[in-house]
N, C-alpha and C positions, 0 to 999 in steps of 0.2 A: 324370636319375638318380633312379631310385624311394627314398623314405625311411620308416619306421618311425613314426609318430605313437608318443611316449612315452607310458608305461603310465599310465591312469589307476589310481590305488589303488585304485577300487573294482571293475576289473575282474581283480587278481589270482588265480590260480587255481592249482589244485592238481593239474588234472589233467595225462596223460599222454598222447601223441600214439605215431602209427605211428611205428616203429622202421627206421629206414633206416642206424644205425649202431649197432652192438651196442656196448651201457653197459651197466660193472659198478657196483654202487654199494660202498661201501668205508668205513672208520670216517672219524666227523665229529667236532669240539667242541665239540658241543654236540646238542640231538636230533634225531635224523636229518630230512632235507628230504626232499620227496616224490620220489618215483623220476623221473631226469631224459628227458626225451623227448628223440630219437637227434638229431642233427647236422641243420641242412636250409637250404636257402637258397632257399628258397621266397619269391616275389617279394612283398615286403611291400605293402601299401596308401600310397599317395601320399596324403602332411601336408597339411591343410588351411591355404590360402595365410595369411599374416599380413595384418590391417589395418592399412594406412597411417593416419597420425595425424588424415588429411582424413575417414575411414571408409571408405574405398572398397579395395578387394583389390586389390595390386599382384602383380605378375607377376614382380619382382624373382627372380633366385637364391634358395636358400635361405642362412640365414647361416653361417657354418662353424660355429656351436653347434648345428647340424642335422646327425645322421649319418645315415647310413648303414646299416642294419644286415643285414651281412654271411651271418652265422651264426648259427644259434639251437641249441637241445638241447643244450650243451654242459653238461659236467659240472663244476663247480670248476674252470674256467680259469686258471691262474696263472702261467706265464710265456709268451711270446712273443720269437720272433725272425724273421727273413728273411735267407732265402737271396739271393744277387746276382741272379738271375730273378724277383724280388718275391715267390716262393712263402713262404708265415708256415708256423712251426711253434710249435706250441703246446703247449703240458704241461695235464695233468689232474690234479691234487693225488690225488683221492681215488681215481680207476681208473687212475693211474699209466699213463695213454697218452700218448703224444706222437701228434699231430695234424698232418697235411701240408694245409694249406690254400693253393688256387689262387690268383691273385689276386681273382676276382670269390664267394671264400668257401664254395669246394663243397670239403668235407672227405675225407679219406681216414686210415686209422690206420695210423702209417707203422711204431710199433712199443709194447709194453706193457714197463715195466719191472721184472721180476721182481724184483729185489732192493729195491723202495721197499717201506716199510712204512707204510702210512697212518695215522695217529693226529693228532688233535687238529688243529692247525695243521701236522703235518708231513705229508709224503707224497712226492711227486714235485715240485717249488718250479721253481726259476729255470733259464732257456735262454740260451744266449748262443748267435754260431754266428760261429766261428774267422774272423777278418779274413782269413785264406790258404785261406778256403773253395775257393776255384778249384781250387787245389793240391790239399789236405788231406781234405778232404770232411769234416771232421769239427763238431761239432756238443757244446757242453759243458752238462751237468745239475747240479745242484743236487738232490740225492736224502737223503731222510730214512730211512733205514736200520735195524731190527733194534737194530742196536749205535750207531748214530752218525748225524750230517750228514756228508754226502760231496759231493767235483765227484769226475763221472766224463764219461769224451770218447766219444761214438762217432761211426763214420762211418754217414754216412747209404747208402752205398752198401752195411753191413751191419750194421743198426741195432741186431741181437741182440748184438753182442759192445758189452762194455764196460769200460771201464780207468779205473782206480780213476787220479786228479789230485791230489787231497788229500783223507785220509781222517783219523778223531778229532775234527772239527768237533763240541763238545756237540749234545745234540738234550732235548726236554723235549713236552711236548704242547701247550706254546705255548714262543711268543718263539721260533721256529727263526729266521729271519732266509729266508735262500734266496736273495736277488736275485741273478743274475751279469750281469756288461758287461763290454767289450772295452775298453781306453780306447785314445788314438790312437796310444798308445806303445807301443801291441801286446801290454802286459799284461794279465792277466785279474783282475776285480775281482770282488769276493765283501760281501755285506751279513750278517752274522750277529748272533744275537739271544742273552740271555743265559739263555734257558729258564724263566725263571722265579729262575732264581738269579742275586741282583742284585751278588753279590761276583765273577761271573766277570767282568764289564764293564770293570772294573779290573785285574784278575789279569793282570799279561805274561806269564805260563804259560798260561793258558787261550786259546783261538779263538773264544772264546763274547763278542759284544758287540762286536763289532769289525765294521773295516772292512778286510779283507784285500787285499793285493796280491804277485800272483804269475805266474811266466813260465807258456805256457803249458804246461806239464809238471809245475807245481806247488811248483816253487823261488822262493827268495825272488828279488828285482829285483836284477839287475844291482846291486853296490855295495850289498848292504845285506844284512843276515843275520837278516833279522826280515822274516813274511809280513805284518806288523801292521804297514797304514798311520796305522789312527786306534784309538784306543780308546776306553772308555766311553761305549757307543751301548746302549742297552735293546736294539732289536730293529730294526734295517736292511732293509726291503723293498723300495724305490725308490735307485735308483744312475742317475747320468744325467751325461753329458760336455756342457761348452759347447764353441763353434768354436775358443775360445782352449784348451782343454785343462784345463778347471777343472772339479774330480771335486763335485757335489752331491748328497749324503745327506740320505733323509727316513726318519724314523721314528718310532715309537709312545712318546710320553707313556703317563705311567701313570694320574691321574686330571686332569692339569689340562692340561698344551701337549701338543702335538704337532710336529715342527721338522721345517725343511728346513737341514742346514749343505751351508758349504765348505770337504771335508774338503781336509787338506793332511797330508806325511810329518810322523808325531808328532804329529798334533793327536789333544784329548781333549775328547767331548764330554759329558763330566761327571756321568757318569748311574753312580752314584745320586744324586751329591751336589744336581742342579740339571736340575733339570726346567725349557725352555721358556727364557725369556727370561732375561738374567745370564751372566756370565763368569766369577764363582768371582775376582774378583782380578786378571784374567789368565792364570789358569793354565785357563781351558775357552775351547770355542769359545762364541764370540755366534752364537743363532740368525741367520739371514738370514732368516725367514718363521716364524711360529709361528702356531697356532689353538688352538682348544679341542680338548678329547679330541671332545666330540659333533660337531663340524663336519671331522671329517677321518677318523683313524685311518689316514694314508695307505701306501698301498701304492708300485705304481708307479710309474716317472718317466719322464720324454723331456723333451728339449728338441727345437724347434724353431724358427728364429728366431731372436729375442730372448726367446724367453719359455719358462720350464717348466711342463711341464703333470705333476700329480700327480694319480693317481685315488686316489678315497678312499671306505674300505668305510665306516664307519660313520656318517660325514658325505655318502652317497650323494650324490656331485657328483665333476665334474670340475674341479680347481681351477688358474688362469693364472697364473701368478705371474712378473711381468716381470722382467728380469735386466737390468741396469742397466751390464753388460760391463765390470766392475769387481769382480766377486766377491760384489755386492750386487744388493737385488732390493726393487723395490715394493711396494706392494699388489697383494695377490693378489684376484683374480676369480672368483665360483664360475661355474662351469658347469653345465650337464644335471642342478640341481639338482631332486632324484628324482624324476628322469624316467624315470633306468632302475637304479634301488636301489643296490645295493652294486657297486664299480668297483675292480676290483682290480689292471690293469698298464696301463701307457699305452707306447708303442710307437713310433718316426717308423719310417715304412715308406720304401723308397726311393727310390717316388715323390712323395716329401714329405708325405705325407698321415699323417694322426694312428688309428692303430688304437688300440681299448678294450677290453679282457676286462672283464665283469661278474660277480661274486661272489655268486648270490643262494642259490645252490644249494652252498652251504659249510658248511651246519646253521647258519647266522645272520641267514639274508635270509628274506626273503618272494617266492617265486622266481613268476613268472607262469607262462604257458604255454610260452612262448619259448624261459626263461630256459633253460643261459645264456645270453649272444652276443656275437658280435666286432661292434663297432662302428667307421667308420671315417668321419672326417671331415675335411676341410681348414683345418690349423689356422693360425690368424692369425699 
């Protein structure tokens, strides 16, 4: 299997290649990144082999911190999901497309979402795609909207019509939050952020800061009259299920941690009062995994294994972080540390393999020729 040798720094660039899939560009957070070159999966160059400890090149596999890379030109990729036929679809923040990827990463645009409004960190965000796919056809967004943060559902078999799930979610031009997952209990979960306004995180009136849980039609869970599993979260982009059924939230510190919790109904995790490490008393949750702002800002989640993998924009790496099947978790491991700049979703495909969307192309990175691309690799 062909793989990508990672970017050296000093060959980043700024130019623009042939256009094999028409991109719009769209408002960014910051000042705009160079115009994205179209979709392509153009067979990349095979990694120069590693040396063994003796000096001499071995022939071995490559290691699973070796991907893959799938997809290139992508625009602000930010969520990911798979259909039961392994086909990934993919969201564009800033041209509000959703993206029909094969498995071997040849693209198609399956549709454009008229009603996202792109601004700052908001746009088109998080995919899930319905456990009753077979059935259903349908397919659930995460949409930054004009007036608000929204879920809306479509079917893929008519991907222009779409129906509003839960509408009034805050939105702001950062902290939107966006992630959505399925958990096994066949509810739909929701990551939201508190816009910038750190008294929503707390407010049981507000949607803003929270970890939502909801059927899939947008009622609250069986037995309970509140969408609000956890509260007082900053800004929720990574949501990820272990095999036992245990819900793990990662999200954005403001200047110092960055956490991964294990949220549970009515847990609080403490923001504004307690950033990172501390329990408030008892009355917050204890991180399970904490870093610096600069080594993480993490986004995405998956678990695979025993272990979760979170990608991280501004700590450009992939990070391992072992789960100890108790609701706790290790030392965490970096990975693909900037090798391929900012990593914004991490994904178990279901062929067990670990897909990556990269973020270079969000007006934050330093995007190369490639950028962005779907990376995928077998994870330990």
């Amino acid at each position: 299997m062909p793989v990508l040798t990672p970017r050296p720094s000093v060959l980043r660039s700024t130019g623009v290649a042939a256009v094999l899939l028409a991109v719009t560009a769209c408002g960014a957070d910051a000042p705009a990144a160079p115009a994205a070159q179209a979709p392509s999966t153009a067979a990349p160059s095979a990694a120069v082999p590693s040396a063994a400890a003796s000096g001499t090149v071995t022939a071995a596999p490559a290691p699973p911190t070796v991907p893959r890379v799938l997809t290139t030109g992508l625009e602000a990729p930010w969520g990911i999901g798979f259909l039961p036929d392994g086909t990934a679809l993919v969201t564009e923040r800033d041209s509000a497309r959703v993206l029909r990827l094969a498995p071997d990463g040849r693209p198609e645009v399956l549709t454009t979402v008229e009603q996202a409004a792109p601004d700052g960190e908001g746009g088109l965000l998080g995919l899930a795609v319905s456990p009753g796919y077979a059935q259903d056809r349908l397919v659930y967004l995460y949409v930054t909207t004009d007036d608000d943060n929204r879920i809306v559902k479509m079917s893929t078999d008519d991907p222009s019509t779409l129906q509003p799930v839960l509408t009034g979610i805050p939105k702001g031009s950062i902290h939107n939050g966006g992630r959505l997952a399925f958990g096994p209990d066949g509810l739909l979960y929701a990551g939201t952020g508190d816009t910038g306004d750190t008294s929503l995180a707390q407010d049981p009136g507000s949607l803003g800061g929270k970890v939502l849980r909801m059927t899939p039609d947008g009622r609250p869970a069986p037995g309970s009259d509140s969408l609000v599993l956890s509260r007082g979260h900053r800004n929720v982009q990574g949501l990820a299920f272990d095999d036992a059924g245990r819900l793990y939230a990662v999200e954005f510190g403001q200047n110092r941690f960055d956490e991964v919790n294990q949220v549970v109904e009515g847990s609080n995790g403490g923001w504004p009062e307690v950033e990172g490490a501390g329990d408030g008393g008892g009355r917050f949750l204890a991180p399970i995994a904490t870093w610096q702002t600069s080594e993480a800002s993490p986004s995405g989640a998956a678990v695979v294994g025993d272990s979760l993998y979170v990608a991280a924009l501004r700590g450009e790496r992939l990070w391992r972080v072992p789960l100890d099947g108790r609701g706790g978790a290790g030392e965490p491991e970096a990975l693909l540390e900037d090798d391929f700049g900012r990593l914004r979703a991490a994904e178990r495909a279901p062929d067990g393999t670990l897909w990556v969307l990269t973020s270079n192309r969000d007006g934050r990175g330093d995007p190369a020729d490639e950028d962005d691309r779907v990376l995928r690799l077998p994870a330990r």
